[in-house]
C-alpha angles and dihedrals in degrees: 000000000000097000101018123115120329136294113274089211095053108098078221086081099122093061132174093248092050086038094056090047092053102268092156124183094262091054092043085054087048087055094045092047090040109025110103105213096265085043126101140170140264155154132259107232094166149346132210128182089331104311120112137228117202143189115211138161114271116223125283104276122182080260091047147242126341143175135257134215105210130176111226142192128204112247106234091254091062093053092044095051092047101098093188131020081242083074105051119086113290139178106308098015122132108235134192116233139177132177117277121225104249100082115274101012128125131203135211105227102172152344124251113229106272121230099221128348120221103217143161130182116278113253105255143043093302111112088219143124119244102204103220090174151352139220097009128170104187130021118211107215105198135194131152131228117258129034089347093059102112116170090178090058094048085049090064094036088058092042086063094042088052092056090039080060082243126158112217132222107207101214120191105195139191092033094170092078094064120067095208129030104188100093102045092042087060091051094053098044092056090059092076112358085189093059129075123253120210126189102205136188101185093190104051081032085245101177102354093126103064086039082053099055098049086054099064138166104311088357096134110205126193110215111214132178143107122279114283093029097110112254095129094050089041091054099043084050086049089049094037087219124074109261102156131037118270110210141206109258110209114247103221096061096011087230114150123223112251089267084172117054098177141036106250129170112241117191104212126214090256092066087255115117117218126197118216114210136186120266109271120208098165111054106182110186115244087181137108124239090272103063094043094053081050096059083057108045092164086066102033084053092050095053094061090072093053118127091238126045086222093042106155083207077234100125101300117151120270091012108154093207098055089054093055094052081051101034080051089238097118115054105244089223088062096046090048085049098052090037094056091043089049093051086045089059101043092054094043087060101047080050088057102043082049092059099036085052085053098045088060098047093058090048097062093034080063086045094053090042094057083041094060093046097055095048085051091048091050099044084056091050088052106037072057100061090052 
């Protein structure tokens, strides 16, 4: 790895080129704790089947410093301490590499400690995170105007970003296809007062400044939608050059093709760094009750004047959220929606508890089985003495 990142003894370690792809000072002091001498740092832009690419600093030239694109591989310990995929390096992780010993190839060692992970379940039966994105510090979450427009899948979008400790930018797009805004743009609003809400024509760059100055220089963002709902399109206006597909939507139902196909880490010209996913149709919820409460403070603020401090809000006497959906004052779609995510979780939990409980059981029925087999081998041994 003869030009490749910086020297981990060189007092020059936080670079520009490392800086302006997020190399903070906490991760600089993880690298430092962590980092064996051959070993620098660098950030994870895409992986596919298992291979890495990676973005790392170049070294120092008279000009300055640079970055690099590698292509990188797991050593087999990485892969054998990993527990879950949800543990190996994923897009927007900081990684450790060193150089392998075939010429020109590059390993992946270790993984800095990330600051926040971006998951949802995996789809399935598999009680099991699927990692979409790490270190983050926005999530877009994106929908379009028309038959694509679903309040009910940005809900659960915001409610993973609330347990990632991310905060959402609620992004309309395509607002030329709807004569009149207003009304969409309430409704979004209402999902997360906290958040920002952005109406957004990529094409004519509707709305592209105030999104640009919330992704600033090192600011990472998680784009997140369906297919068809304009990411690819958002992200090529953001760059001013086309970096992602851009696909037809049918007419008759408005749904996009999958133009990406994986998530990948684009720094734009602006310093931020923007991750493209895939469109995502089933959203299952990899979150606690508390996130997803957060994701609907109307609800969560109501419930501190209910008679009782464990109140479900299920017709219990003196709930105060029960009087505003009577009293007309919370919208009934919101409440239906909090009430089935809640539900989700807390079946998801109970799964959980269920497989961790059998996990364990099979551990100690392995225990007791090598126990038995020790006590029959030393009985022999000593039947054998005799």
């Amino acid at each position: 790895m003869q030009s490749v990142g910086i020297d981990s003894k060189s007092p020059n370690l936080f670079s520009a080129s490392l800086e302006a792809l997020g190399f903070d000072r906490a991760f600089q002091d993880s690298f430092a704790a962590l980092a064996a001498p051959d070993e620098v740092p660098g950030r994870v832009c895409a992986v596919h089947r298992g291979l890495y690419r990676v973005l790392t600093g170049a070294r120092a030239t008279e000009g300055g410093g640079g970055m690099e694109e590698l292509d990188a591989r797991p050593t087999g310990r990485l892969g054998h301490l990993a527990l879950t995929q949800a543990e190996l390096p994923a897009v927007g992780d900081w990684v450790l590499l060193r150089r392998g010993e075939d010429q020109g190839s590059v390993l992946v060692t270790g993984l800095l400690p990330r600051r926040n992970t971006f998951a949802r379940k995996v789809p399935g039966p598999r009680q099991e995170a699927q990692v979409l994105a790490a270190n983050v510090d926005y999530a877009l979450v994106v929908t379009a105007c028309g038959q694509d427009f679903s309040l009910r899948r940005m809900e659960r979008f915001v409610a993973l970003a609330e347990e990632a400790g991310v905060r959402p930018l609620l992004v309309l797009t395509k607002i030329d296809l709807e004569p009149d805004i207003g009304p969409l743009l309430a409704e979004v609003e209402a999902l997360s007062p906290v958040s920002p809400v952005l109406a957004v024509c990529a094409p004519e760059g509707l709305g592209l400044s105030e999104l640009g100055t919330l992704l600033g220089p090192r600011v990472t963002a998680v784009l997140l939608g369906s297919s068809g709902a304009g990411k690819s399109t958002l992200l090529n206006a953001l760059a001013g050059s086309a970096l992602a597909d851009t696909g037809e939507v049918r007419l008759d139902d408005e749904k996009g093709r999958h133009t990406t196909t994986s998530r990948e880490l684009y720094l734009l010209p602006s310093g931020a760094l923007l991750i493209d996913t895939p469109g995502l149709r089933e959203v299952q919820l990899w979150a606690d009750e508390e996130a997803v409460d957060a994701s609907f403070a109307e609800i969560e603020e109501l419930s501190a004047a209910c008679r009782f401090r464990d109140c479900r809000h299920e017709g219990e006497p003196g709930c105060a959220v029960g009087a505003a959906l009577e009293a007309g004052t919370l919208d009934r779609r919101r409440y239906a929606s909090w009430l089935k995510l809640r539900r989700e979780v807390a079946h998801l939990e109970r799964k959980d508890d269920a497989a961790l409980q059998r996990a364990e059981a099979e551990r100690w029925k392995s225990i007791n089985k090598s126990m038995r087999g020790y006590t029959k081998e030393r009985r022999s041994l000593q039947g054998k003495a005799r």
